[in-house]
N, C-alpha and C positions, 0 to 999 in steps of 0.2 A: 139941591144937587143930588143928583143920584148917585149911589152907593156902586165902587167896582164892585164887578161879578169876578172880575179873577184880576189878577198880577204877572208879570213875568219874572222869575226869581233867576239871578245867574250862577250857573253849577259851579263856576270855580269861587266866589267871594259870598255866598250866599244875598248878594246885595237883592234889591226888591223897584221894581219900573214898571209904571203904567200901561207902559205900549210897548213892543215889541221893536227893536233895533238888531240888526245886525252884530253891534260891538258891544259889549257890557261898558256902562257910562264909567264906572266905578275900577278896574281893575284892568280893563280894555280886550279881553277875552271875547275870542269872534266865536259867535255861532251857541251860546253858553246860555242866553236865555231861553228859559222853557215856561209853558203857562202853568199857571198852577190857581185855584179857587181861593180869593182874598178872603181873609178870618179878619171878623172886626175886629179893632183896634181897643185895649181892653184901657181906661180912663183911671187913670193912677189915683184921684180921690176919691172915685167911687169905690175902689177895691180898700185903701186904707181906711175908709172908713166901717168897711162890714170886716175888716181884716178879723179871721179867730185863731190867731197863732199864740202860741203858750209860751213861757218864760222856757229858756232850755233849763236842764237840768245838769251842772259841771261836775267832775268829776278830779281830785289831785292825781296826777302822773305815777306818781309809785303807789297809789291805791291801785293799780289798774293792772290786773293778772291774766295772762294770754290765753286765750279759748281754748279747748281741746281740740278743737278742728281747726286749729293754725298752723298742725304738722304740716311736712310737706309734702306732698303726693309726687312719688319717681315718678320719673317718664321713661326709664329703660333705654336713657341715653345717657351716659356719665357726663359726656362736655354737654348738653342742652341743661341738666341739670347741673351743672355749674354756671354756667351762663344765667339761669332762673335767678342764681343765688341759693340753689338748695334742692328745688322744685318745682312744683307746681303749686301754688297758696290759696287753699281752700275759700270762695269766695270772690277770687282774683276773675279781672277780665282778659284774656290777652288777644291778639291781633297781631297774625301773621300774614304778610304781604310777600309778594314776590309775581315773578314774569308769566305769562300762561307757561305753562308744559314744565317747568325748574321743579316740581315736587313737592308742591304744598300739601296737596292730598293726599297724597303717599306719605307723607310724614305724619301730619294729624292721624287718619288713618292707623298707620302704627303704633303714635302714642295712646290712643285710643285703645287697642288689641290688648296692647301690653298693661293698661290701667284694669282691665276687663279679666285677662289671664289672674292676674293679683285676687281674686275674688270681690273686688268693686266694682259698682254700678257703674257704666259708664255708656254715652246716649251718643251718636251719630246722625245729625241731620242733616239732610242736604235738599237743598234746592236746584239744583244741577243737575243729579242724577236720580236714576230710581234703585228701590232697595235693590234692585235685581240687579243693576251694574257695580252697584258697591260693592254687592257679593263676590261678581264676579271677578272686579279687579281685588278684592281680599284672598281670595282662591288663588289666585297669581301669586299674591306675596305671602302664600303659606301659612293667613292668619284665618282661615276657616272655622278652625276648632276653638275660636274664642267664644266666650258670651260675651261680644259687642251685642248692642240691640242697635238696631238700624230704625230711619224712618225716614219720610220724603216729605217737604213741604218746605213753602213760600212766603206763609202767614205768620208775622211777628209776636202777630197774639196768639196762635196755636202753640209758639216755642216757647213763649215768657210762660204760659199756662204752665204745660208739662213743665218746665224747669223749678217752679213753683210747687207744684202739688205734687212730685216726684223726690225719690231720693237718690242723687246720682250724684258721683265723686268727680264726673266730668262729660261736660255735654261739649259736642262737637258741631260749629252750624257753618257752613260752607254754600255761599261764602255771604257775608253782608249785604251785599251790592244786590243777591236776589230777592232781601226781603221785603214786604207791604204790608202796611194796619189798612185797616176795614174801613178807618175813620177816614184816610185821607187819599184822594182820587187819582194821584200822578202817579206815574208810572212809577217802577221798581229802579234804585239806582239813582233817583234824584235827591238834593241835597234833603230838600223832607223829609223822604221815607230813610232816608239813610241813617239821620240824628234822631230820632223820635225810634224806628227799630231800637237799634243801639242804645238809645238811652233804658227803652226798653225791657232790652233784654238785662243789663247793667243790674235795674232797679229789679230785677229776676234774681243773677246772679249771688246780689248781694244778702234777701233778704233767706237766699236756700241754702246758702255756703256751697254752692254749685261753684267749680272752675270751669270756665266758661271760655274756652277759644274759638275763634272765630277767622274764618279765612278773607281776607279784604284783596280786590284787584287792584290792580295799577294802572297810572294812565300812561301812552308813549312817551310820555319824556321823563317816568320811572318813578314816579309820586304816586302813595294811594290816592286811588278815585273815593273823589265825598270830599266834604266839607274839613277844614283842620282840626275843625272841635271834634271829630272823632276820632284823630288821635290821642287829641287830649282829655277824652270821655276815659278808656281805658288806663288799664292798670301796667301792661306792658306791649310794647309795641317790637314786634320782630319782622328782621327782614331775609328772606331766602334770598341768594344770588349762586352767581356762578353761571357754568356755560349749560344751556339745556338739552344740549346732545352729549352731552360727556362730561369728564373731567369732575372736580373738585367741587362740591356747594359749599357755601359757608352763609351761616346764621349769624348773625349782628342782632344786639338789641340799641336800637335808637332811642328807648326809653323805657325802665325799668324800676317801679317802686319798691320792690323786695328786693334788689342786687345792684350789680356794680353793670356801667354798659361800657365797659375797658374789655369786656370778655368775649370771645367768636369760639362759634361750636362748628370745624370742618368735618362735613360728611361727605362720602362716596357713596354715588349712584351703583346698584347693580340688581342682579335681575329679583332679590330677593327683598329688593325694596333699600332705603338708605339705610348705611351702616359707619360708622364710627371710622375715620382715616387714619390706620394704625402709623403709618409713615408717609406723610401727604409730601414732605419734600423728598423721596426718593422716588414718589408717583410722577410727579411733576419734571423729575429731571433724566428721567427713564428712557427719553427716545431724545435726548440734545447730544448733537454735533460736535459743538465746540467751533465754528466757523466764525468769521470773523461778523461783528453784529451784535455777536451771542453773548451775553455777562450772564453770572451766577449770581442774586442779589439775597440777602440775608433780611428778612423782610419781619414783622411781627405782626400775630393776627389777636388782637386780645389780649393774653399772654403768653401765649405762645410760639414760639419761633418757626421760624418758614422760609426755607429754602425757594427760589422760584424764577425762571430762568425769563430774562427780559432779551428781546430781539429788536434788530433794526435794521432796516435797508434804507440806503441813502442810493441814486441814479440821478441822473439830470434830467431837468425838466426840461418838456417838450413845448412847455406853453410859456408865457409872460409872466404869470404869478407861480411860484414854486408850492407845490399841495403839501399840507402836514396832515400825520392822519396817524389816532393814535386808540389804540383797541386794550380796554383795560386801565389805560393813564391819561388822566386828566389832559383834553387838549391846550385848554387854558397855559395851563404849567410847563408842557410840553415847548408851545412856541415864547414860552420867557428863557425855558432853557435854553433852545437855541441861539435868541439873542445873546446871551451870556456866552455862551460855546463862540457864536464869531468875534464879538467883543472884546472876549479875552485869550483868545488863542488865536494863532493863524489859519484856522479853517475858516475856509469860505462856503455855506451851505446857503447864501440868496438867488444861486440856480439850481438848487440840487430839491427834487422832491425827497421826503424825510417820511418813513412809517415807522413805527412801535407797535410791540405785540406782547403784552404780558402772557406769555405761554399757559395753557389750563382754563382760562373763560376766568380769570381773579380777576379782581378790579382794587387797585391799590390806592390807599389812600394814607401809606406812609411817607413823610416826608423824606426818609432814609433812602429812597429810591430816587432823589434827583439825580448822584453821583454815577451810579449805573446805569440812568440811563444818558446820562450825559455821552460814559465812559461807551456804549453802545452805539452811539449817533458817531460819536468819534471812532470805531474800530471800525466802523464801516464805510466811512467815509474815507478813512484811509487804507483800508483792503490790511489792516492787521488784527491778527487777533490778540488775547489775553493771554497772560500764560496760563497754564493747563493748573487746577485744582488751588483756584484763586476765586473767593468770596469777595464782593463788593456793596458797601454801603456809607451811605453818606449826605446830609442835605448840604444844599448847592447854592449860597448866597449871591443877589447882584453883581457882588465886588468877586464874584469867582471864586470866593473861599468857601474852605469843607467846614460845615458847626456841626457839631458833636450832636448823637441821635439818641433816646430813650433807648435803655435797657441792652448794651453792646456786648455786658459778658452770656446771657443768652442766647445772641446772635451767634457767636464766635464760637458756643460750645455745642450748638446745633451745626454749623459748620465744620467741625471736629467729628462729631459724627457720623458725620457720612464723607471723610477720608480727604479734606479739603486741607490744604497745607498751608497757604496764608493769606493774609485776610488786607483787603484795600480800606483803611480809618479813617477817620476824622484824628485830627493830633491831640486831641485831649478827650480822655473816657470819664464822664464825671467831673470835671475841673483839673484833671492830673495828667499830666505826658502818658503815655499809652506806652508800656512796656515793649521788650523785643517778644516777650511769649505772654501767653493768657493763661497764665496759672496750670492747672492739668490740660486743658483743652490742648497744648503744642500747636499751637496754630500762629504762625508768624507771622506781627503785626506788622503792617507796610504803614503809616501813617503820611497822611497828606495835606498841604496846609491852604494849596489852593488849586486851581482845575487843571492848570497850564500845566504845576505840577506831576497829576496826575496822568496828563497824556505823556508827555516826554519820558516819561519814569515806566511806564507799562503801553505805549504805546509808541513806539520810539520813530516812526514815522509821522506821528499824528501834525507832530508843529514844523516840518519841512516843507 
């Protein structure tokens, strides 16, 4: 029988098919197989038997004393490095992802400048651009007079080399998706070159004590492109988001071996490259109305609290099925709250089209936001608004009732601060009745025990 000449590997499951299909047999992903040159299959007795691997050699736990190059290398961002856990960790791989245009480059870039500024080595490579555009957009953001060292290339083994035979506190390679080894023929961006770079550069990384980050695309429906095992090749995995014309970015780590990933680092975009959000919740509430629609919700980003104004328009629908449609909040969730809202209250919203707008390009994914936006679908539906200098948060059970949310006296004293007078609860803070005031914050607690509640009590049309 003759031997394949090649295979068709499928990019989203790495799975492996003799002939080419339309569908991936395995994962059912249309359009995902691509050819690739079949590697013979290597015969698991023949290798244990020539096998020349060594006894390891173990080592006791409290024998074992931290390297000198375990410090941790600032990035000249205080929340990113709090988010790291510290830093940047000499030897570390990380991997940041986000949308085209959100400022991944601009950000590397920066940390890049700013490691360089420090009197450390640190290497800039791209595959993207040429040294002359990186220049150029560095001249934009004022980082000219560093000693970044720049360079351009595609080649996985060009970058494992230098990162190898070089001494650099931090190398920069942007983005993954453009690199290729010599060895193997598919193009750039498939699951091969993708795992094999990577692993790569990893096996670079580790043995130079190089920190090594690397910028990764995304695919449309917001998942890095490439295979899973490269995120779980690396050492930290970061996600830029936010709106890419304006407004607020926020860094998430989805996976963190030197820190906690409870943590978000908010920056603002401006012309001088991203900067550190001195007061993100009085950015975010700087041009609201106060119309009916409109809730203030008390939101937490990591550990941080976060003012951030949620919107809603409710109108009748024109067609037989009623549209939901929700920018920032979960549509899933979205349309449970609703059933819960007609369920348990007298609003009728099964001819009414329903939108949400998390104001600023945020994408929330506190449960503390059902109640507001519940309390939003309802102000507008009923043409009332809230009263004036009233925070709301709260998760929103089946049965209609408010459960009590993570972390409420930082909520409430971030709402304090920026002149908000009292605050819509859940009825127990921690296990306990929720006082008339929040200790120094003076912010007066409304507590509510279930949704119905809540409309009648602040929204005094809502159940007529």
């Amino acid at each position: 029988m003759a031997k394949l000449k090649s295979v068709y590997i499928c990019q989203n499951c790495a799975a492996a098919s003799p002939k080419w299909s339309g569908r991936c047999p395995e994962c059912g992903a249309w359009n995902s197989l691509i050819e690739q040159p079949a590697t013979e299959p290597a015969r698991g007795g023949h290798v244990l038997a020539k096998s020349r691997g060594r006894p390891l050699t173990s080592q006791p736990l409290s024998s074992i004393t931290p390297a000198a190059r375990s410090r941790r290398l600032p990035t000249g961002f205080g929340e990113i490095d709090q988010l790291l856990g510290g830093g940047l960790v000499p030897g570390s791989v990380v991997l940041l992802a986000g949308q085209p245009g959100i400022g991944k480059s601009t950000l590397v870039l920066q940390l890049a400048a700013h490691v360089a500024a420090t009197g450390q080595t640190a290497l800039y490579v791209s595959g993207e651009e040429s040294v002359e555009q990186i220049h150029l957009r560095a001249f934009r953001l004022g980082l000219g007079s560093s000693g970044l060292q720049l360079a351009a290339s595609t080649s996985a083994d060009d970058i494992a080399a230098t990162i190898a035979g070089t001494e650099n506190a931090l190398v920069v390679v942007d983005s993954v998706q453009t690199l290729s080894l010599d060895q193997l023929s598919s193009a750039p961006g498939t699951i091969s070159q993708i795992t094999n770079a990577a692993n790569l550069l990893i096996r670079a990384a580790k043995r130079a004590g190089s920190c090594v980050v690397m910028i990764g695309h995304v695919t449309k429906e917001g998942g890095i492109a490439g295979p899973k095992i490269l995120e779980h090749a690396v050492d930290v995995v970061l996600q830029l988001e936010g709106d890419r014309y304006g407004g607020l970015k926020v860094v998430r780590a989805s996976k963190n071996r030197y820190g906690s990933t409870n943590e978000a680092a908010l920056l603002e975009m401006t012309d001088s490259g991203l900067l550190p959000a001195d007061n993100p919740s009085a950015i975010l509430l700087a041009e609201r109305l106060g119309s009916d629609g409109s809730i203030v919700m008390a939101t937490i980003e990591g550990n941080r609290p976060l003012l951030v104004e949620i919107q809603a328009l409710v109108t009748p629908t024109h067609f037989g099925y009623p549209k939901r449609t929700a920018s920032g909040f979960d549509l899933n969730r979205l349309n449970v709250l609703i059933a819960v809202i007609e369920r348990r209250s007298r609003l009728k919203l099964s001819d009414k089209d329903v939108f949400v707008n998390v104001v600023g390009g945020l994408r929330l994914q506190d449960p503390a936001a059902d109640l507001a936006v519940c309390m939003a679908v309802a102000s507008a539906a009923a043409g009332r608004k809230l009263a004036d200098a009233t925070v709301v948060f709260g998760e929103v059970g089946l049965s209609g009732e408010i459960r009590s949310v993570p972390k409420p006296d930082l909520r409430i004293e971030e709402a304090a601060r920026l002149g908000f007078k009292q605050a819509v609860t859940p009825p127990t803070q921690t296990g306990r009745p929720s006082s008339g005031k929040s200790g120094k914050a003076k912010v007066a607690l409304q507590p509510v025990r279930e949704l119905r509640q809540a409309f009648n009590q602040f929204l005094e049309s809502a159940g007529k």
